[in-house]
C-alpha positions as CSV (number, residue, x, y, z in Angstrom):
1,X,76.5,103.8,84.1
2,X,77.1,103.5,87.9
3,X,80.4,103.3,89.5
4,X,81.0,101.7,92.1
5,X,83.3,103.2,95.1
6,X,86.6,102.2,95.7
7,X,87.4,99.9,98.8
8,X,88.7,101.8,101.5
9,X,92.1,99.7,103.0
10,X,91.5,98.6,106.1
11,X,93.8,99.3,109.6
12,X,96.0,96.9,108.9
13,X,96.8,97.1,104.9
14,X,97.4,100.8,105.9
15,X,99.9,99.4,108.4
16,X,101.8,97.5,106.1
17,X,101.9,100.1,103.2
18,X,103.7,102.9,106.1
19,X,106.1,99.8,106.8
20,X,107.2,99.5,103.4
21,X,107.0,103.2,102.6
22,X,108.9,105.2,105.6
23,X,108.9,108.2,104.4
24,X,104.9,108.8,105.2
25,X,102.6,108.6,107.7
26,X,98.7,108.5,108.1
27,X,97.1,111.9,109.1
28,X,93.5,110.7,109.8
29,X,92.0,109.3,106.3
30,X,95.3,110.6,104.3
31,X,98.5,109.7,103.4
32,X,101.1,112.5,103.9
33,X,105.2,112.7,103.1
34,X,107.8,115.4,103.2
35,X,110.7,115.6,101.4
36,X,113.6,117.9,101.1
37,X,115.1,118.9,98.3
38,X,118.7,120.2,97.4
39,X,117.6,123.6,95.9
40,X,114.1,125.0,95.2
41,X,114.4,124.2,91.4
42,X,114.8,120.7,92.2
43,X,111.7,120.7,94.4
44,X,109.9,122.1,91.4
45,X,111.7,119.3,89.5
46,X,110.4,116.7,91.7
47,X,106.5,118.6,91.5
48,X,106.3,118.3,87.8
49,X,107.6,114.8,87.3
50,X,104.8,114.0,90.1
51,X,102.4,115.8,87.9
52,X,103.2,113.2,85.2
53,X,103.0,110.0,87.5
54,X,99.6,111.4,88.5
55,X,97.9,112.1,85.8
56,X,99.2,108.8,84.1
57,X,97.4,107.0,87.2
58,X,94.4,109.7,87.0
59,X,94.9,110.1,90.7
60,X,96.0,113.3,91.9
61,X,97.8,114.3,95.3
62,X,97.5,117.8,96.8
63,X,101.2,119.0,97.2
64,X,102.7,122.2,98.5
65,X,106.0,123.4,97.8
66,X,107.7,125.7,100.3
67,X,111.7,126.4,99.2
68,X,113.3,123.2,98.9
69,X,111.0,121.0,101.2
70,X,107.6,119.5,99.2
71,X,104.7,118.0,101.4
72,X,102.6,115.5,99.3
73,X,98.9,114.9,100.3
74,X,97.2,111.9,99.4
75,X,93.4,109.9,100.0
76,X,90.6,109.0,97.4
77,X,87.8,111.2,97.8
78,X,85.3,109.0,96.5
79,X,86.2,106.4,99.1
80,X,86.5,109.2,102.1
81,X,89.6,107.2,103.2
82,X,92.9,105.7,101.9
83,X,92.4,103.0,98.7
84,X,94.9,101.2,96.7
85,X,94.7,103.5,94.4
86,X,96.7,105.7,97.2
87,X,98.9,102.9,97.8
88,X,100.1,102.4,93.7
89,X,100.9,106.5,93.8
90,X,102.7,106.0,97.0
91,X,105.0,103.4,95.4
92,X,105.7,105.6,92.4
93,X,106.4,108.7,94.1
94,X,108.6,106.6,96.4
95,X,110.1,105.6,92.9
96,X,110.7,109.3,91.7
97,X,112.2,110.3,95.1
98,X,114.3,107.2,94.8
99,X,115.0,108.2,91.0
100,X,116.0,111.3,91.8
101,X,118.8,110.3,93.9
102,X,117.3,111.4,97.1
């Protein structure tokens, strides 16, 4: 069985999604967001509860964590570019960040 791609958004979905979502900005065909954390535990706090949002949406962002700042990473590979499916993990890491009381 075939597959097909996902639908890359176009300029102006893109456009919208940063609007609503401050907190990132495009760097060429991916979506990227820093956040600062308190402490370094709750950095690695924030890492593993975006482990779980992830792997409940099967799509994974790169991340690096680096003391108490974490940069998130994310674009659909299959697509070569940014899909909804980058848009729905925006909104929920938005949601953890907001849950956190950040």
């Amino acid at each position: 069985m075939v597959t097909a791609r996902p639908s890359r958004l176009d300029p102006a979905a893109v456009q919208a999604l940063l609007a609503r979502h401050p907190d990132w900005r495009r760097d060429g065909e991916t979506l990227v967001a820093t956040f600062r954390w308190p402490s370094f535990r709750a950095a690695v706090a924030f890492t593993q509860r975006l482990a779980d949002v992830a792997e409940a949406q099967d799509h994974h962002p790169d991340w690096a964590v680096r003391w108490r700042v974490v940069e998130v990473r994310t674009t659909t590979h299959d697509a070569d570019g940014i899909t909804a499916r980058d848009a729905a993990l925006v909104a929920a890491i938005d949601a953890l960040v907001r849950d956190a009381g950040r």
